[in-house]
C-alpha positions in Angstrom: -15.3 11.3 18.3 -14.1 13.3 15.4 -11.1 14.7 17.7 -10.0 11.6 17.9 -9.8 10.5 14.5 -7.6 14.0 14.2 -4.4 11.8 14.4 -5.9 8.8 12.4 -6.3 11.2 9.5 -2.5 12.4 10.2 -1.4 8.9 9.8 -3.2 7.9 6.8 -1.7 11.0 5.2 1.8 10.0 6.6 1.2 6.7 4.7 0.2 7.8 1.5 3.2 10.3 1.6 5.3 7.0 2.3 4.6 5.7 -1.3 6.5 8.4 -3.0 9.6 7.2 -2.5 8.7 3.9 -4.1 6.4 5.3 -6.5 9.8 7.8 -8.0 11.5 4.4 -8.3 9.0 3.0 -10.5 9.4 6.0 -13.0 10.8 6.5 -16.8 14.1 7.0 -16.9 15.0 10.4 -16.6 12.5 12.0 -14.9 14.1 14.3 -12.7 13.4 14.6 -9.6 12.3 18.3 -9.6 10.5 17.6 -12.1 8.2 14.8 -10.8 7.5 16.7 -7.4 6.3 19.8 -9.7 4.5 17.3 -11.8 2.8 15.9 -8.6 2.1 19.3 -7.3 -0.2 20.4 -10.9 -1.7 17.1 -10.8 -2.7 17.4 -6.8 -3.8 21.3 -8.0 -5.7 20.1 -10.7 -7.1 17.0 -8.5 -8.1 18.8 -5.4 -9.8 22.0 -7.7 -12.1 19.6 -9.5 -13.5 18.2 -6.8 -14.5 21.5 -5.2 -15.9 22.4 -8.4 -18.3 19.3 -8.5 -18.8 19.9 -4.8 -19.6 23.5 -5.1 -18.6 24.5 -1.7 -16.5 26.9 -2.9 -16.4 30.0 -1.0 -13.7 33.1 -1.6 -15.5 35.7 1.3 -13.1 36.5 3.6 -10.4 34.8 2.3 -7.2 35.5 4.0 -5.0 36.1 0.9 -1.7 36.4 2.6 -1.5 33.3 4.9 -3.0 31.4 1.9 0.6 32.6 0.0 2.6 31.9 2.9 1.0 28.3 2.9 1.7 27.7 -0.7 4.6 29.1 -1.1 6.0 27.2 1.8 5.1 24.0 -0.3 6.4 24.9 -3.0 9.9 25.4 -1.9 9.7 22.3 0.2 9.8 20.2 -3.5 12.9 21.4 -4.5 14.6 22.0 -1.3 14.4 18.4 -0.1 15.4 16.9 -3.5 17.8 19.1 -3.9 19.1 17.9 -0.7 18.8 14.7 -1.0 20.8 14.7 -4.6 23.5 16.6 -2.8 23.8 15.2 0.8 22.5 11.7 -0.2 18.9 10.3 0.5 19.8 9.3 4.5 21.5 12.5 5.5 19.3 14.5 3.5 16.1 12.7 4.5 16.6 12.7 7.8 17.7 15.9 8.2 14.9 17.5 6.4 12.0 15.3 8.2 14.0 14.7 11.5 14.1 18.8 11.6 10.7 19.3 11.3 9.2 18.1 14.1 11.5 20.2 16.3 11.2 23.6 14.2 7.2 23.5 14.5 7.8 23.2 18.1 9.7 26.2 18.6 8.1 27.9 16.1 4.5 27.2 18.3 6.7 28.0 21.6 8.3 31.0 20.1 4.9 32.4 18.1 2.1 31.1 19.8 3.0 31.0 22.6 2.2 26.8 23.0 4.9 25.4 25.2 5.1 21.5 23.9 4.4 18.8 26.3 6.7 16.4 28.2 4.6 13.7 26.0 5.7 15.2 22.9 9.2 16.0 23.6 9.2 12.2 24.6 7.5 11.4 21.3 9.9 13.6 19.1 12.8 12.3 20.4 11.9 8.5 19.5 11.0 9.0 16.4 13.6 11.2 15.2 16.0 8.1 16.8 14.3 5.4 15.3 14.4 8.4 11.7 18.4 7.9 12.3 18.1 4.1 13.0 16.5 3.4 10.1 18.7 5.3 7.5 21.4 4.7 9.2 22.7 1.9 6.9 21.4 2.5 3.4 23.8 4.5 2.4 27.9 5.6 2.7 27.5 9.0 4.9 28.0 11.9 2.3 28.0 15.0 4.9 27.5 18.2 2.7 27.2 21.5 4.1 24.8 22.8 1.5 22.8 19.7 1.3 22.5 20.5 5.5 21.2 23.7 4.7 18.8 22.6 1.9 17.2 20.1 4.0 17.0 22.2 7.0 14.8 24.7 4.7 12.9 21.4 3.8 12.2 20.4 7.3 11.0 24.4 8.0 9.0 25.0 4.8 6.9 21.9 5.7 6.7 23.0 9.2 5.6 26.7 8.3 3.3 25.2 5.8 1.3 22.6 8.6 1.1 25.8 11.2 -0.1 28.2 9.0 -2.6 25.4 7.2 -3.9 25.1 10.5 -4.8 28.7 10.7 -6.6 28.1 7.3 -8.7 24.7 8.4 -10.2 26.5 11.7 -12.0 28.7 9.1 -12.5 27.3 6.4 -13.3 23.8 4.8 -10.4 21.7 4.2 -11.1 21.0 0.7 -11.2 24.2 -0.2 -8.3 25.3 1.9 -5.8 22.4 0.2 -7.5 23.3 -3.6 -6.3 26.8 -3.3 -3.0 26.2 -1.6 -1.8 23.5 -3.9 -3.1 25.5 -7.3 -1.2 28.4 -6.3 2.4 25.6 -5.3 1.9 24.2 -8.6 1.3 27.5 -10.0 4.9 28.4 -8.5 6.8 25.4 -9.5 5.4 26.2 -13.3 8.8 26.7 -14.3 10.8 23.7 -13.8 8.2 22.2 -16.1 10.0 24.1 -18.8 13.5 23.8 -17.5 13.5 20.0 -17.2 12.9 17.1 -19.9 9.2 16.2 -19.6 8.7 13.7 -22.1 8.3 10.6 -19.7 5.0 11.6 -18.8 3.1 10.6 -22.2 4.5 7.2 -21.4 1.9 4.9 -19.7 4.4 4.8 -17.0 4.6 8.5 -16.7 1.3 8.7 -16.8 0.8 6.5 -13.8 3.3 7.5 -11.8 1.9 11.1 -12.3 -1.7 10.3 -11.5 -1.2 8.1 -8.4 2.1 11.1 -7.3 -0.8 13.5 -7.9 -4.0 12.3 -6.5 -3.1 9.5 -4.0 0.0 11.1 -2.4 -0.6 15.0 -3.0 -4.4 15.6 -3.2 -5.7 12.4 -0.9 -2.7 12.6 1.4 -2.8 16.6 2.1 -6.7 16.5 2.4 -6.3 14.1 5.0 -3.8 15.7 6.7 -5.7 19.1 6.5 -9.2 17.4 8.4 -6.2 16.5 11.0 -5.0 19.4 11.7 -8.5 20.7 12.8 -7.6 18.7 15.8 -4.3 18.0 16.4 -2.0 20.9 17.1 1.1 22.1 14.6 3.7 20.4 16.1 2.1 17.0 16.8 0.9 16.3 13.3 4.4 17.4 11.9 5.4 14.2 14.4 3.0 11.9 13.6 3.9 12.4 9.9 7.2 10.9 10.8 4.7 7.5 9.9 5.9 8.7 6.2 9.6 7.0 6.4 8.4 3.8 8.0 5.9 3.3 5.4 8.6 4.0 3.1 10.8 1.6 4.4 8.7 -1.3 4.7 7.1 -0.5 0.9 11.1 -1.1 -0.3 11.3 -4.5 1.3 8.3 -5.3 0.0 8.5 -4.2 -3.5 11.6 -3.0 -4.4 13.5 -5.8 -2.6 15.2 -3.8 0.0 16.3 -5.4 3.1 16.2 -4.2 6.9 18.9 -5.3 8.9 19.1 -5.1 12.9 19.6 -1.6 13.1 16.9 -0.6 10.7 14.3 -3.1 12.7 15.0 -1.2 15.7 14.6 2.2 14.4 11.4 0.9 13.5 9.9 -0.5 17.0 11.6 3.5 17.8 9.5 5.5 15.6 6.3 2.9 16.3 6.5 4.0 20.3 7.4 7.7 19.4 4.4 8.0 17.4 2.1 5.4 19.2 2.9 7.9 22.6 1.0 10.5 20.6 -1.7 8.2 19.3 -2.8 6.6 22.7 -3.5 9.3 25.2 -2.7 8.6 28.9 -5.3 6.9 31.3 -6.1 9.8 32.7 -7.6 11.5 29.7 -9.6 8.7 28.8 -13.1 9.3 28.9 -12.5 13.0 28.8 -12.0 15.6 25.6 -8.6 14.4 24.1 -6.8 18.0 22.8 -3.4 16.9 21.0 -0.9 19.7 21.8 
């Protein structure tokens, strides 16, 4: 039962990554950015560190101290790579770019590392959802191709894609609690810096402070705990598809609060990216009734 709530939790965590978008939106002018996904990484730290302290499930024996860098540092540089991006290459090149990408690099990286050879099913999957990405993007925005902005986004799309095989590696041995507490201290504890570097007075407005908290504990330390218990079932490069749920959610959460509209072409990438990821949801007849493994 609990493998097959592995892509459930995926999806919840896709959905609560969805609200960032709208959530930056509602900000104080002049929050940066930068700034706001460093701010969202402390808070998530913070978050995600107190509750394993009132847990007390905290184990450091046999810790595996280099993967656990890899992980965070692969998080940390997926903040400022993507927004980066995005300011450069604009928010459709650059977001689809950087989330289209990652799908595909966790693939190859499983193929080329692991030795996992991805399904037809997934392939299948991949492809519609990256379409109905493109769909969906395609219009909100005059198409500002920038060669750096590429490049930023394509380090996006691999940093989260390092950062969801090598988290993987983490949950098979150890709780995911404490496996997302320790990754996202030690992000936020990279991405100190740009604390300093960039005005940070919007956040002892209430707005600042809301933005902050629901940034920080809804989409960070909620979101990535959810998405850790996933990935105790789903392989690497499914849940890096299944979070392709994030960009729907974000779409739909601009029509509905920020006014946005969807014209023809959005609604279509939309049905798109609802049968890419439903393929991987919905397992084929005949698996039903036996042990589902996502690969």
């Amino acid at each position: 039962m609990k493998g097959n709530l592995g892509p459930l939790f995926i999806l919840l965590a896709a959905l609560l990554w969805g609200t960032t978008g709208t959530t930056q939106a509602l900000a104080p002018e002049g929050a940066h950015p930068i700034a706001i996904g460093a701010t969202r990484l402390a808070v998530g730290g913070i978050f995600l560190v107190l509750i394993v302290l009132l847990k007390g499930k905290f184990d450091f024996k046999h810790w595996p101290v280099k993967i656990t860098i890899l992980a965070s540092l692969s998080m940390a540089l997926y903040q400022p790579l993507f927004f980066s991006a995005v300011s450069v290459t604009g928010v459709a090149i650059g977001t689809v770019v950087a989330i289209g990408s990652a799908p595909i690099l966790s693939g190859l990286i499983e193929w080329l590392y692991l030795k996992i050879r991805p399904s037809k099913l997934w392939w299948y999957s991949t492809f519609l959802s990256i379409a109905g990405c493109l769909l969906l993007f395609n219009n909100k925005e005059s198409v500002n191709v920038d060669p750096v902005g590429i490049i930023m986004a394509l380090g996006a799309g691999l940093s989260f894609a390092i950062y969801t095989l090598v988290s993987r590696t983490l949950v098979k041995n150890h709780s995911s609690l404490s496996v997302v507490a320790v990754v996202f201290t030690l992000s936020a504890i990279w991405l100190t810096p740009f604390l300093f570097i960039y005005d940070m007075s919007w956040i002892i407005s209430f707005r600042g402070m809301g933005v902050s908290l629901q940034l920080g504990i809804m989409a960070t330390g909620v979101a990535y705990l959810l998405f850790a218990k996933g990935l105790i079932h789903v392989s690497s490069s499914t849940a890096v598809t299944l979070a392709l749920a994030e960009p729907l959610t974000a779409a739909l959460l601009g029509v509905f609060i920020l006014g946005e509209y969807l014209t023809i072409t959005s609604c279509v990438g939309i049905l798109l990216l609802l049968l890419g990821i439903g393929l991987l949801i919905w397992p084929s007849k005949k698996s039903r009734g036996e042990k589902v493994i996502y690969q």
